[in-house]
N, C-alpha and C positions, 0 to 999 in steps of 0.2 A: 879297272876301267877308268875312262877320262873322259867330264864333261868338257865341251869345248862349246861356249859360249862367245858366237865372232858379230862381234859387233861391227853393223854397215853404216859406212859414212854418209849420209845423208845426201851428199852431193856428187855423191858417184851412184848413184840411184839407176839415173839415166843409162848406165853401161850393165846395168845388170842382164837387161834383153837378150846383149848379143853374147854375153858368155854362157848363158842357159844351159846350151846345146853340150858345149866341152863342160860342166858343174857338172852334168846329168852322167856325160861319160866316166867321169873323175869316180864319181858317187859307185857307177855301174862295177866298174875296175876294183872296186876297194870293199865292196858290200860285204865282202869276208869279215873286215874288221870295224867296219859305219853299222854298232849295232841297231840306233834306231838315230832320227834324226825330221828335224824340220826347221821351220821358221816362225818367230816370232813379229806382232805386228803390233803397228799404233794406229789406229783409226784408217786399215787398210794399207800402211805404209811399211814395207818390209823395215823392220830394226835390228834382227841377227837373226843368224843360221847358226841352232843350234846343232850339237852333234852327240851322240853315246856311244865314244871308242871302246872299242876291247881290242888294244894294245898294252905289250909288255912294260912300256917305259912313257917317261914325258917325252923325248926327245922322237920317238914314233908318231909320237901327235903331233907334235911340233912340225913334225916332214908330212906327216900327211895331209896337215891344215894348208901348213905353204904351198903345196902341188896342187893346190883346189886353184882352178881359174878366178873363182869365186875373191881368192883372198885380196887381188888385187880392191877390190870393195871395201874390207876392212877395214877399221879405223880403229879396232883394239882387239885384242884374242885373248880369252883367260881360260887356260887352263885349270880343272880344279879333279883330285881325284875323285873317283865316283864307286859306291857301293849297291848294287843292285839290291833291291829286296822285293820289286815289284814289277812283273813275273816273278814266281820264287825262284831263283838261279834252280833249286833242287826242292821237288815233293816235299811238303812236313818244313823247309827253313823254316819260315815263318810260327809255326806253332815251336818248333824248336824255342826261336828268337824269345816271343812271349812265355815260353816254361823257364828259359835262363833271367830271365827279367825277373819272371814271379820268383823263384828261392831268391836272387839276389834284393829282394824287396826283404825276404824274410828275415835275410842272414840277420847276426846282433852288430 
């Protein structure tokens, strides 16, 4: 997975209204792989659209960020990978996760 962290240029604020409509379609089209996703704010003021891809590669995020209408907003995109533990991807991960921890706490 891949967070995508798009930071909005502050001054392109004002054009956000009218791409909504085509952001929403973009988002609607791609739902298969935008696992979960929102926006971040500063005292009401949009700051980035975050996103939680489940894509194969960087380069899939990198084409899906750009097709967002949205991106013209941007003023920086950081891609970073991402490991899910919370939903547990699978039943039991997380007690898994914490049993591999405790013997590795034991080991000498």
């Amino acid at each position: 997975m891949i967070l995508a962290t798009c930071r909005i240029d502050r001054d392109r604020l004002a054009d956000m209204a009218a791409l909504r409509a085509a952001h929403i379609q973009h988002v609607l089209d791609n739902r298969d792989v935008i696992h979960t996703g929102g926006l971040t704010t500063t005292q009401s003021i949009p700051t980035a659209i975050v996103l939680l891809l489940d894509v194969a590669t960087r380069q899939a995020a990198e084409t899906l960020v750009a097709a967002d209408p949205y991106s013209t907003l941007y003023s920086d995109v950081e891609l970073t990978d991402f490991t899910l533990r919370i939903p547990e991807p699978e039943p039991g991960s997380l007690e898994h996760l914490r049993d591999a921890a405790a013997r590795e706490q034991r080991a000498p």
